[in-house]
N, C-alpha and C positions, 0 to 999 in steps of 0.2 A: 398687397402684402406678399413679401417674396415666400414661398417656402425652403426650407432649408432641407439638402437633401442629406438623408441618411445614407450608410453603405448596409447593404445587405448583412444579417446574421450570420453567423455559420453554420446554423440549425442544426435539424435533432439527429440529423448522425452525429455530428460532431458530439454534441452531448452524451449522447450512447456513449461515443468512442470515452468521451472521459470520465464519464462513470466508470464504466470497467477498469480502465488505467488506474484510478484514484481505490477502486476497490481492490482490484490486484495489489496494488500500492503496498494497501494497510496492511492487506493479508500479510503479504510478504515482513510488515514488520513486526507484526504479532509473530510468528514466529518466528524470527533471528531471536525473539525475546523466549517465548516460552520453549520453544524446545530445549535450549541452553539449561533451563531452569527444573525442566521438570526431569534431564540426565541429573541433573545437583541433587536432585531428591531422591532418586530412584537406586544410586550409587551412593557410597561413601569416599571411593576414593577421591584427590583435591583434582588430578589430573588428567592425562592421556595413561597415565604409566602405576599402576599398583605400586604401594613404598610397604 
């Protein structure tokens, strides 16, 4: 029976490296969201500019 050969993994740095990436990620987009949201709350004005 032949066996079939596999290629090597990328192993656990590799995985380190994309958890961090994948968690910077999120971060990153939790805040483009909340920040935005919690100036909305914290202000009244609609924009950059008082009216």
């Amino acid at each position: 029976m032949a066996e079939t050969m596999r290629p090597p993994g990328l192993g656990p740095d590799f995985r380190g490296i994309w958890t961090g990436n994948a968690c910077s990620s999120l971060a990153d987009g939790i805040g483009f969201v909340a920040l935005p949201l919690l100036a909305a709350s914290l202000t009244e004005a609609p924009g950059p500019w008082p009216r």
